[in-house]
DSSP file (Angstrom, degrees, kcal/mol; ACC not computed):
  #  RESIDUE AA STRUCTURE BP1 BP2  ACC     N-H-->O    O-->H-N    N-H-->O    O-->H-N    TCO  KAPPA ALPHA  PHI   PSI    X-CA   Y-CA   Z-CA
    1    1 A X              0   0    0      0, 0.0     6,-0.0     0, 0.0    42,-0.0   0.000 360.0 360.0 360.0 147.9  -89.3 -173.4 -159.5
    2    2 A X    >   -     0   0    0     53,-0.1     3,-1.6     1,-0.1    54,-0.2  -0.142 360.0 -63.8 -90.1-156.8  -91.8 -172.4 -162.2
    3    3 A X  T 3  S+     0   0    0      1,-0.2    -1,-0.1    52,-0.1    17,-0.1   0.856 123.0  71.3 -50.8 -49.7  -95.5 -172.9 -162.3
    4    4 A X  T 3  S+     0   0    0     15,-0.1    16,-5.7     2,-0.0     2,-0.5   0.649  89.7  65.3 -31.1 -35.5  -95.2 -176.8 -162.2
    5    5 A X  E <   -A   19   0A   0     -3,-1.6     2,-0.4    14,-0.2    14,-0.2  -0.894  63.8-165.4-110.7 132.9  -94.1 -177.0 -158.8
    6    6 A X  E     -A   18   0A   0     12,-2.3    12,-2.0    -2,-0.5     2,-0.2  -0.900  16.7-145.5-114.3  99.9  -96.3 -175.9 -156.0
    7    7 A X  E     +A   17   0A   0     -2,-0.4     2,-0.3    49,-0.3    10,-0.2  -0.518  24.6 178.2 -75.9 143.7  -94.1 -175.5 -152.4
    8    8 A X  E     -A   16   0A   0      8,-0.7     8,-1.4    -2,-0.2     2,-0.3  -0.782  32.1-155.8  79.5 119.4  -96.0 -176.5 -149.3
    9    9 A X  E     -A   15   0A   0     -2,-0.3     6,-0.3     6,-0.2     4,-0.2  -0.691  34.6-156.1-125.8 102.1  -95.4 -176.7 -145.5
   10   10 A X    >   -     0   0    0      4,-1.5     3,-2.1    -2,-0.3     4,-0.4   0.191  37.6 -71.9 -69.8 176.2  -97.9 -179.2 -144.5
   11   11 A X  T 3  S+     0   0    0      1,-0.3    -1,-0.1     2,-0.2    -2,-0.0   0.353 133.7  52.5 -48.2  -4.3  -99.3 -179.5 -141.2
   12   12 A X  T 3  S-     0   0    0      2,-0.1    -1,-0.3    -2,-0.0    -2,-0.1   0.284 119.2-112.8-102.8   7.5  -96.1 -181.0 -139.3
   13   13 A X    <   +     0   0    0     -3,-2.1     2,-0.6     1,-0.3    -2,-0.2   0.678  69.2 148.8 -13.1  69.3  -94.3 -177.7 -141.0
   14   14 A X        -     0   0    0     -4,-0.4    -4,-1.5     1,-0.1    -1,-0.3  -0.702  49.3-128.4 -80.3 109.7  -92.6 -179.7 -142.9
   15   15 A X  E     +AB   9  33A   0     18,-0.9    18,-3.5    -2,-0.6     2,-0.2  -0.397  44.2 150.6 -63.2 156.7  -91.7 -178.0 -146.5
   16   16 A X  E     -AB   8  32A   0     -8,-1.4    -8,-0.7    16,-0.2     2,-0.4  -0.970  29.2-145.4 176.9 172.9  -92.7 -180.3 -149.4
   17   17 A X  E     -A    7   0A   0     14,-0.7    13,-2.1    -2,-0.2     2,-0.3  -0.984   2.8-143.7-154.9 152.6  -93.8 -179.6 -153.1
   18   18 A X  E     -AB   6  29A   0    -12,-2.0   -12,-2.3    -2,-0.4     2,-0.5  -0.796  20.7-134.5-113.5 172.7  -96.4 -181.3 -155.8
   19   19 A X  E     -AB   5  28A   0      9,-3.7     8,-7.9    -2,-0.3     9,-0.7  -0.971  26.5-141.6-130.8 128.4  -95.5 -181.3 -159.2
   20   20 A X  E     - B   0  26A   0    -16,-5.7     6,-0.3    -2,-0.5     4,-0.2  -0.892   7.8-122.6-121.0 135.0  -98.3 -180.2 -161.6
   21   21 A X    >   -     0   0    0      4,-2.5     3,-0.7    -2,-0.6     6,-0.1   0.249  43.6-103.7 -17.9 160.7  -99.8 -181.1 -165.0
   22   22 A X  T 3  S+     0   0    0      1,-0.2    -1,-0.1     2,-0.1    -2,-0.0   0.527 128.8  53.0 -86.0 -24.4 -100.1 -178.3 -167.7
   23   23 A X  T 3  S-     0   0    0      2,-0.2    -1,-0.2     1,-0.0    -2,-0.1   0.222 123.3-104.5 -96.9  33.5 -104.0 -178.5 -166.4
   24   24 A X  S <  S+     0   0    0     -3,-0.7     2,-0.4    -4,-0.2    -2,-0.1   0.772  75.6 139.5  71.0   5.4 -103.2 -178.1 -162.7
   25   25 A X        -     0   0    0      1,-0.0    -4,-2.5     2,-0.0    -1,-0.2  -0.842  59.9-112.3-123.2 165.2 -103.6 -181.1 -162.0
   26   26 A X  E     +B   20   0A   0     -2,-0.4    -6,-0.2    -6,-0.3     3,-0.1  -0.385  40.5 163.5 -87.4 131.5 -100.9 -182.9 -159.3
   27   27 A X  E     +     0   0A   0     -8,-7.9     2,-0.2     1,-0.5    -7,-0.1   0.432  64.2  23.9-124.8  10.0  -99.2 -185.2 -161.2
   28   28 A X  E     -B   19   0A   0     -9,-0.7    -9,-3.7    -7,-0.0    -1,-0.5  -0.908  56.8-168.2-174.6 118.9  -95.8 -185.8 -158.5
   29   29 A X  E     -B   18   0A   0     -2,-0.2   -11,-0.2   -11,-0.2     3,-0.0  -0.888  18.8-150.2-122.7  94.2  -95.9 -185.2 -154.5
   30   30 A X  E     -     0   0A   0    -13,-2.1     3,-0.1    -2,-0.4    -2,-0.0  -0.118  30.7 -91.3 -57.2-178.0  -92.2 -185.4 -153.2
   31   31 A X  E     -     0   0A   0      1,-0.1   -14,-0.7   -15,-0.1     2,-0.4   0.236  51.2 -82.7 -74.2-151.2  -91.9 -186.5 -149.7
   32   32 A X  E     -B   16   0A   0    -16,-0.2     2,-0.4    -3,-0.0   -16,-0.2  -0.901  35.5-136.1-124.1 128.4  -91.8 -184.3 -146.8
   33   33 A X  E     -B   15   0A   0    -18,-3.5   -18,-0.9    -2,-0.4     6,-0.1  -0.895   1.5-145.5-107.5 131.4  -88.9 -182.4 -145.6
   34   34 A X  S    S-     0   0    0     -2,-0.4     2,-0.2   -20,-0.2    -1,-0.1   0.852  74.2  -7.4 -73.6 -30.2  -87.7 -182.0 -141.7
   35   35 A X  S  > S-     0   0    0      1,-0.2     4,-3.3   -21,-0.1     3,-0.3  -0.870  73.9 -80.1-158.7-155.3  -86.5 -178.9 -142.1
   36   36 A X  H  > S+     0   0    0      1,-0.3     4,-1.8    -2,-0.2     5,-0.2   0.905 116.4  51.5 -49.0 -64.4  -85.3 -175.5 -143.8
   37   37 A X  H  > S+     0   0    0      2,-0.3     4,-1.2     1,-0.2    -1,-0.3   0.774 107.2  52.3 -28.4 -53.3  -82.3 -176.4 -144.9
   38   38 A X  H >> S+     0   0    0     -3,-0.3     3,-3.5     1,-0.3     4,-2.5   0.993 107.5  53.0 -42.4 -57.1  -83.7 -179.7 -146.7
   39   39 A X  H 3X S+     0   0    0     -4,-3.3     4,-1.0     1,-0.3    -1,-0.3   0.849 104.0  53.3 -45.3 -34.0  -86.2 -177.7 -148.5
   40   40 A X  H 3< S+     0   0    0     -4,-1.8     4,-0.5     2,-0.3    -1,-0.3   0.801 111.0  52.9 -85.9 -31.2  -83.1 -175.1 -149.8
   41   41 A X  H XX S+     0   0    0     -3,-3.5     3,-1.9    -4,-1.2     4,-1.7   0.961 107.1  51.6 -72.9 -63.4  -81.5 -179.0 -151.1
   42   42 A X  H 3X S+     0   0    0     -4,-2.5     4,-3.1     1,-0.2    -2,-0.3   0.855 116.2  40.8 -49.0 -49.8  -85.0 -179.5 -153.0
   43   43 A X  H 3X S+     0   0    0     -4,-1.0     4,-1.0    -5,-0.3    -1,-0.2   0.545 112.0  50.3 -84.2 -19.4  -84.5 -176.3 -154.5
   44   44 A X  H <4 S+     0   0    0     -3,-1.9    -1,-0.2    -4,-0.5    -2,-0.2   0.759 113.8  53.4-102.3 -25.1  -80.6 -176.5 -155.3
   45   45 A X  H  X S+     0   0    0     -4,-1.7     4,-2.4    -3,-0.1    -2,-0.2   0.825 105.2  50.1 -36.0 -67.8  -81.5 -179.8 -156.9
   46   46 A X  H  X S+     0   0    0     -4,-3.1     4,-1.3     2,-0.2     7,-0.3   0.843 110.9  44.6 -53.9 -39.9  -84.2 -178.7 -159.1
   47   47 A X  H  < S+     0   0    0     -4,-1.0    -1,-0.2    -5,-0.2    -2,-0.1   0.569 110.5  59.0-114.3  24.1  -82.6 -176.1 -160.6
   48   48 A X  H  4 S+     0   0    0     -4,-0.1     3,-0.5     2,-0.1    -2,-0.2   0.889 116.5  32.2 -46.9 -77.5  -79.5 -178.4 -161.0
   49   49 A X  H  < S+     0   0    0     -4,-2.4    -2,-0.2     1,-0.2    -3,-0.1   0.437 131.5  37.0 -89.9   2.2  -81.2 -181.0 -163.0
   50   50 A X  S >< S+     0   0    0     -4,-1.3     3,-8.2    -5,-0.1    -1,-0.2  -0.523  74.3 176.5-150.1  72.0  -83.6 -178.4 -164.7
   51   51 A X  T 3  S+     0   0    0     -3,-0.5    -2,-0.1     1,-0.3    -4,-0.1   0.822  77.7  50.2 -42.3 -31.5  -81.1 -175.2 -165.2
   52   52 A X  T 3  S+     0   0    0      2,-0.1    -1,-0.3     0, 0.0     2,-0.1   0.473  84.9 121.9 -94.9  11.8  -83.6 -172.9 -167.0
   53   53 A X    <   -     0   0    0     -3,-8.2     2,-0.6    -7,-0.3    -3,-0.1  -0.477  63.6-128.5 -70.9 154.4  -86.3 -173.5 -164.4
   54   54 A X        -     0   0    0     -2,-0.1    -1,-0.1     2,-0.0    -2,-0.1  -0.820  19.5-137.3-109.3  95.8  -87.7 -170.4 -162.6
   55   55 A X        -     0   0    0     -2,-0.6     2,-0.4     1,-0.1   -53,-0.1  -0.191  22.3-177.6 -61.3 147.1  -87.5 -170.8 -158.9
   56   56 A X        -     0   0    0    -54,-0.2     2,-0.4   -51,-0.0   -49,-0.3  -0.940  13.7-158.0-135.0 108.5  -90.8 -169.5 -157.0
   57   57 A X    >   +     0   0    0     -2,-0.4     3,-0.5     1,-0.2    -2,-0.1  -0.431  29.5 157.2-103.5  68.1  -90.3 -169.9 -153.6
   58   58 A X  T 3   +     0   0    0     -2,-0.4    -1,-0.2     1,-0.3   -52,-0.0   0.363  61.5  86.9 -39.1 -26.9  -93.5 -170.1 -151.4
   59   59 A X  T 3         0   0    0      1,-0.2    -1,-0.3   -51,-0.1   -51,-0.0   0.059 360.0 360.0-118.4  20.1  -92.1 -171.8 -148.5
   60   60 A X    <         0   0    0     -3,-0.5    -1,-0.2     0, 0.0    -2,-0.1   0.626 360.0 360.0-126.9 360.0  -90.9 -167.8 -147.0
């Protein structure tokens, strides 16, 4: 994911990601995911529907 997306494991550690404005600022919070696996779905997803995006993967 490029800069846009910011990866998260929130306090349940649950993976999850915001999606951010060119100023930082959160403009999109997907849901919360139960578990590793999901989060690798969010990721196989994105750069599915957005081929020339640049994964950065935080959640490791």
């Amino acid at each position: 994911m490029d800069e846009r997306y910011e990866c998260k494991i929130i306090s349940a550690g649950k993976p999850m990601f915001n999606l951010k404005a060119g100023s930082g600022q959160v403009i999109g919070t997907s849901q919360s995911y139960t578990s590793a696996s999901a989060s690798e779905n969010i990721d196989a997803s994105v750069e599915s529907n957005a081929p020339s995006a640049r994964v950065d993967d935080q959640t490791t």
